[in-house]
N, C-alpha and C positions, 0 to 999 in steps of 0.2 A: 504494500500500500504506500501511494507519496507520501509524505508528510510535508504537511505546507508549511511554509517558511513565514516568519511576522515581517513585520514593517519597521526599518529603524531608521529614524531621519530621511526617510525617503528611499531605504533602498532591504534588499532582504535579507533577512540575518537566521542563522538560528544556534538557538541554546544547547542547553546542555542534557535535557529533558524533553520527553514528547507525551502529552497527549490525547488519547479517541475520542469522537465523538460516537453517539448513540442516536440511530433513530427512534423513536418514542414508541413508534406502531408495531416496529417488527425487532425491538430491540438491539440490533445488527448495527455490529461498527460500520459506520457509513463515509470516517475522514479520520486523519490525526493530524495533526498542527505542531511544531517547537513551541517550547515554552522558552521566555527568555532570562535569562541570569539576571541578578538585581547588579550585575555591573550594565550589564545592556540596558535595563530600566536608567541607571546612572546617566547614561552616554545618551539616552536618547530626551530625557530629561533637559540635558546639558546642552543638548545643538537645541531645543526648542527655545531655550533661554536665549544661547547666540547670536539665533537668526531673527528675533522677535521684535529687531529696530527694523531690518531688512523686510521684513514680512508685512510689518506696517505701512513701508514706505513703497511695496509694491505698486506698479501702474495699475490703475484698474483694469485697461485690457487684457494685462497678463492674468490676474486672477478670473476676471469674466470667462476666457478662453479656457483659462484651466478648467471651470466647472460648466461651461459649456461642453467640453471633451467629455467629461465623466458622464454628462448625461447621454450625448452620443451615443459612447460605450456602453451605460448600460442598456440601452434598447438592442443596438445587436447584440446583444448575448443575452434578451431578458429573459428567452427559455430554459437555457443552463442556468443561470442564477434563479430561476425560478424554482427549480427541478432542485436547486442546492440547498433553496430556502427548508421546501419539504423532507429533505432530508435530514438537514438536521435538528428540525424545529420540529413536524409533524403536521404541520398545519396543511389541509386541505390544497394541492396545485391551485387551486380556482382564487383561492386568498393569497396564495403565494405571488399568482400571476402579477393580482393588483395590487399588492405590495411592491412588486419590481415599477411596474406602471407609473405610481406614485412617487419613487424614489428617482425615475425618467423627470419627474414632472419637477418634483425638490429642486435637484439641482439646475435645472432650466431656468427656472423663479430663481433661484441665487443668483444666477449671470445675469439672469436681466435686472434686478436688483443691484449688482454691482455694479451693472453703467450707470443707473440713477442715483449712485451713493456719493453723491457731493455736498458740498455747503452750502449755506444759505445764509444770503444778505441780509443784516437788519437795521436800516435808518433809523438813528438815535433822536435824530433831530427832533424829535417832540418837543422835548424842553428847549428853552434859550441856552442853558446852560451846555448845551449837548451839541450846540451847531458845528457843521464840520463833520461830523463824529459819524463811523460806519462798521457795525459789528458784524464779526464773518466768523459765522458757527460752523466749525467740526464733528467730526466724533471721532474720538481715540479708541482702539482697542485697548485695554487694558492689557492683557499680556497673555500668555502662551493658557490655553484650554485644556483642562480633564475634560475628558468627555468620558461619562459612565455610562453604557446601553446597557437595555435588557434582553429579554431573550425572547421575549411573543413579535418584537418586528427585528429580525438582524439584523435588517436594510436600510428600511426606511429611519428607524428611527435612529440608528447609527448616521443618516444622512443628514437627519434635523440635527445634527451637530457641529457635524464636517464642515457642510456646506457654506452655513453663516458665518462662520467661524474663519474660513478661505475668505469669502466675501469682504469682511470687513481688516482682512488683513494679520491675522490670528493666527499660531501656530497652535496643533491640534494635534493631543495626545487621545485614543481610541482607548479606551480601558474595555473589550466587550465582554459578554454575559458569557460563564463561562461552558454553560450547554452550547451555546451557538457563535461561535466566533469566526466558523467558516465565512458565512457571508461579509463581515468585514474584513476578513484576511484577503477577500476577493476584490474588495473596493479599494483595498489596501492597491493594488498589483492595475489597479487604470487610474489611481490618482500618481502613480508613479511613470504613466505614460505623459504624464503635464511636463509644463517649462518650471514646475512651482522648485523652490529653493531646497535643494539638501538640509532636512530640519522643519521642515514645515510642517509635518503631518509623521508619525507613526501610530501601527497598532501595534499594540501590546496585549498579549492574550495569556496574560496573569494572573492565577488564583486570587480570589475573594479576597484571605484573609494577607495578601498581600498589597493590597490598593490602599491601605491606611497611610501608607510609606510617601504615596503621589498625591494624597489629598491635601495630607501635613506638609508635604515642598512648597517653602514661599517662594519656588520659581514657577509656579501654576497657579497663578492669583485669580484666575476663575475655576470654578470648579460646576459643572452641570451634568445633574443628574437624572435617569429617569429610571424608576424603580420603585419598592415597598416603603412607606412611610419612617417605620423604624428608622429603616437604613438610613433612609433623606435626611432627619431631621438629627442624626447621630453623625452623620458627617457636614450638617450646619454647625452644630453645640461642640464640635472639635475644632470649628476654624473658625471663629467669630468674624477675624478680621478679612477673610477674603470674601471675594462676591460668588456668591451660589445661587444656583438655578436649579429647582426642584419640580419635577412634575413625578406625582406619587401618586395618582390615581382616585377611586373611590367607589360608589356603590352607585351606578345610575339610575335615574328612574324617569320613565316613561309615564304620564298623565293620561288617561283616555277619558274626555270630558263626554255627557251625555249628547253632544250631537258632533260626534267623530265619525267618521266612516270608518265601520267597525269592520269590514271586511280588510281594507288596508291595514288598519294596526294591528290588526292580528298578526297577519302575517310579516309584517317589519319586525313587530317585538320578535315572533318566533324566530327568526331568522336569525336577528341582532343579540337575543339574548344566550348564542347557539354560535356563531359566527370564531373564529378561532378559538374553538375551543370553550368561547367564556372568558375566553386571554385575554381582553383588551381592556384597557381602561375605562371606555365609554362603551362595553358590551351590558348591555340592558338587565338591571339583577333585580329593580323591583317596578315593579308594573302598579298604578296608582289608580283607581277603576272605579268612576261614578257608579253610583248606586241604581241609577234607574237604567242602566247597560249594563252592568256586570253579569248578570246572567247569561246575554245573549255574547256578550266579549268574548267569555271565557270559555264558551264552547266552541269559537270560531277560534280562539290562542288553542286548544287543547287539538282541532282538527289538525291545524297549521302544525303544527311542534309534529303530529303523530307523518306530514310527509316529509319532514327533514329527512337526507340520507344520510348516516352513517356508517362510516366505514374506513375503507383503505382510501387516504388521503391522496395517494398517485391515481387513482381512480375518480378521471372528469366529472362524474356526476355525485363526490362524495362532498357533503358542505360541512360534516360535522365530523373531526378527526380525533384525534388523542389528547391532554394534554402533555407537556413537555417531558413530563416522566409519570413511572406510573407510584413516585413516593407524593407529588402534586394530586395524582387522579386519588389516592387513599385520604389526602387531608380533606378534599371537599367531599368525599362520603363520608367522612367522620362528622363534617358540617352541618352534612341534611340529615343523619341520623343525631346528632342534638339538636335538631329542631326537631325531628318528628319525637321524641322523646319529651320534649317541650309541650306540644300538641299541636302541633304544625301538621295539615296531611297532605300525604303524595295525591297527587294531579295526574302523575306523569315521570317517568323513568325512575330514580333514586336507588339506580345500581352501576355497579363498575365491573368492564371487565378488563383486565390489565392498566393499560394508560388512558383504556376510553372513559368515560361517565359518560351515560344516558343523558339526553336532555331531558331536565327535571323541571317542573313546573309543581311549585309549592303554596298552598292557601294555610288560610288561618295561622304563620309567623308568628311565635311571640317577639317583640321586638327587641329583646337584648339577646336574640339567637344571632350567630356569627352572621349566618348567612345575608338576614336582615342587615346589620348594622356595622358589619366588616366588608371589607371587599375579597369577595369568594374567590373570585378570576376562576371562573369556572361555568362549566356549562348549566346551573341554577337559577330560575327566575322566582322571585315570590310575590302573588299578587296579595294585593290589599283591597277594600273596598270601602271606599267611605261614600261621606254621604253630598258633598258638594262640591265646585269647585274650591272652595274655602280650604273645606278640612284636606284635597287634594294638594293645594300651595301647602299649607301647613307641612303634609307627610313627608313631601319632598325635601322642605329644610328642614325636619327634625332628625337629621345627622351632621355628622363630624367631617364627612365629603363635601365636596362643591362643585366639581369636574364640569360635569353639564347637563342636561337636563333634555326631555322632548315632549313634546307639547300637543295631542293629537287634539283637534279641535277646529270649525271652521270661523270663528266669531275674533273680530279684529282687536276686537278691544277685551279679549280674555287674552290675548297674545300679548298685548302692548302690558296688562296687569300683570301677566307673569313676567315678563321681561322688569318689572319695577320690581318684583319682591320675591323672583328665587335666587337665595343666597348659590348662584353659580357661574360660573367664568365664561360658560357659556348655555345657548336656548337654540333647539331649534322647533321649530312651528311646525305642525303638521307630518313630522316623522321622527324617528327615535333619536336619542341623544349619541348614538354612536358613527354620526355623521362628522369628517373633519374632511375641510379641503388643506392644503398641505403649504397653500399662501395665507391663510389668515390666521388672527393673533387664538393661540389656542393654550388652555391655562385651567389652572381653577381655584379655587380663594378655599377657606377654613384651612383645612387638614389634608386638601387634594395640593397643595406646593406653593409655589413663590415661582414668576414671573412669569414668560411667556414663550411659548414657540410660533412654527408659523417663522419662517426666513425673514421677513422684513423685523416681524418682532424681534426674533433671538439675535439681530442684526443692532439692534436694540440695547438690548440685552447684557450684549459682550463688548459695548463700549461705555465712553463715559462722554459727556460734550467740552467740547475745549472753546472759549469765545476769543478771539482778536478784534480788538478794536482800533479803529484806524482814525488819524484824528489829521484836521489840517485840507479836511474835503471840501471842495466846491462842488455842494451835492444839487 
């Protein structure tokens, strides 16, 4: 078997250690990787420092072109990288596809994003005091990027790092998840076909309990991560003084008001709340159900859930695959059996067989059951029923998440009320909350993280503003 080689300052190295990956579905080593020595973490640490005046003062065509390349490349190859996504992640070809697709799309919006990333004039002149006077706004990067992925996108979400980060003139350290670090070891090997600088970018495919070593380096003064809360908010409380970027997810929930079209939400929630696995941040885990539909909702969510296919993930027609191990697929049946021990009852699936779980659809929840009021990342929905649109806002912000929210309903001004008062980063109207285009600001407030993605945002993000004032003008 090859073993792939990491990424050190832009070119390929490998350590002293190797190793496998596991496919989820079939168990089957499916890749092996180098792991790198903590002198090569040193070394690649040390050129990101280096090159971090040079990387800022890049031209922007050079950075636009470099991540116009990468998106290139990822299109002609998005079958192999798609095919590599399901290997070693497990997720369904059909979500793998659109995963590649979107990470096409990522770094597209960052090139075009970095022709637009210039200053802007501001005439001071208001006052008397100020005549002459013309302030010309920047943005600095701050300085060389952790980048921490997870393991439900190896791609894309590994790209909402790179990419901005390239963008705005950032050297960029790859920390990936360490189930799936193929697919960036792959984006590793076309960002090394750019003009970009020796030092600009490495991946490093590092055990866990070695990344405390990179977050604590005051030569990586950002540090962004996407992952479980714990984690997040334990390597915020470790580094006070650097800037950190957390997206930690939550518990979504979908609204179906008494004049939804209830054939459509059914079938979104079933889909969405089923959709890798359960793996996604904004995969749909509680379903919020007027009382005067709930009846007829939930026999049209229980038809829907029963034609989900699952199965073999390489298998085009399979939408509901494994999750990423089968030590994950044991803690969410340990979930839905404390709830039904709670007195929660099954609806629908609440069994596992190796890494799969059944899509499960749960009523009557009590509400400090995990699955309710933690985020499962799992294939689990649990519906609620109350009795208005009222106590429906209410349900939705009575957690510790914020991530986002959806909103099925055709009335304009129940859309404009929810958008003034659910505590979440984001809404979307008329279909489930697991909707994200990959250009806008995407986030979410309480316990769901700190700041933003979304390329223009995390462009944002990873800088700070710098003003020059010019004084002595004939404006």
């Amino acid at each position: 078997m090859d073993v792939r080689t990491f990424w050190l300052a832009g070119r390929p190295a490998t350590g002293a250690s190797e190793l496998t990956v596991t496919n989820p579905h079939t168990g089957k080593v499916v890749g092996a990787y180098s792991v790198p020595t903590d002198a090569q973490v040193e070394e690649a640490v040390a050129a990101a420092a280096a090159v971090a005046k040079e990387a800022a003062a890049l031209p922007i065509h050079v950075r636009a072109e470099a991540l116009a390349h990468v998106s290139r490349r990822l299109a002609e190859r998005a079958e192999e990288i798609a095919q590599l996504i399901t290997a070693e992640n497990g997720k369904p070809l059909t979500w793998a596809r659109g995963e590649v697709g979107r990470a096409v799309s990522t770094f597209r919006f960052a090139a075009e994003e970095t022709r637009r990333y210039s200053g802007t004039a501001m005439r001071l002149d208001t006052e008397p005091a100020a005549a002459g006077r013309l302030a010309y706004v920047t943005r600095v990067p701050y300085g060389p990027v952790l980048a921490i992925t997870p393991f439900n996108f190896p791609l894309n979400l590994v790209a909402h790092k790179v990419a901005p980060a390239i963008a705005v003139g950032a050297p960029v350290i790859v920390k990936p998840a360490p189930a799936t670090p193929l697919s960036s070891l792959l984006l590793g090997e076309i960002l090394a076909e750019t003009a970009l600088p020796a030092g600009m970018f490495s991946v490093l495919p590092v055990e866990n309990e070695r990344a405390s070593a990179l977050v604590e380096d005051p030569r990586l003064p950002v540090v962004s991560f996407t992952g479980s809360g714990p984690v997040g908010y334990a390597i915020m409380d470790s580094v006070p003084r650097k800037h950190v970027v957390l997206e930690l997810g939550g518990n979504a929930a979908a609204v179906v008001l008494a004049d939804a079209d209830l054939d459509w939400a059914a079938s979104r929630v079933a889909l969405f709340s089923n959709y890798q696995a359960g793996q996604s941040c904004i995969a749909v885990q509680r379903v919020i159900v007027e009382e005067a539909v709930a009846e007829a909702f939930t026999a049209k969510l229980l038809d829907a859930v029963g034609t989900l296919v699952t199965g073999d993930p390489y298998d085009d027609k399979t939408q509901v695959g494994p999750l990423v191990s089968e030590a994950a697929a044991e803690r969410v049946q340990e979930w839905i059996d404390e709830a039904v021990a709670g007195g929660a009852k099954v609806l629908a699936g609440g069994t596992r067989e190796g890494a799969t779980a059944a899509p499960t659809v749960l009523a009557e929840v009590p509400h400090d059951a995990k699955v309710w009021c933690e985020e499962v990342f799992g294939p689990v929905l649990a519906v609620q029923v109350v009795p208005s649109a009222d106590a429906a806002f209410a349900a939705v912000n009575d957690s510790k998440y914020g991530l986002q929210a959806g909103i099925f309903t055709r009335s304009l001004d129940l859309a404009f009320r929810a958008n003034r008062e659910l505590e979440v980063g984001g809404l979307v109207i008329g279909d489930v909350p697991s909707y994200r285009a990959d250009q806008m600001p995407y986030g979410g407030v309480k316990e769901s993280g700190v700041g933003r993605e979304g390329v223009g945002s995390a462009m944002e993000d990873l800088t700070y503003a710098k003003t020059m004032v010019l004084t002595g003008l004939a404006l």
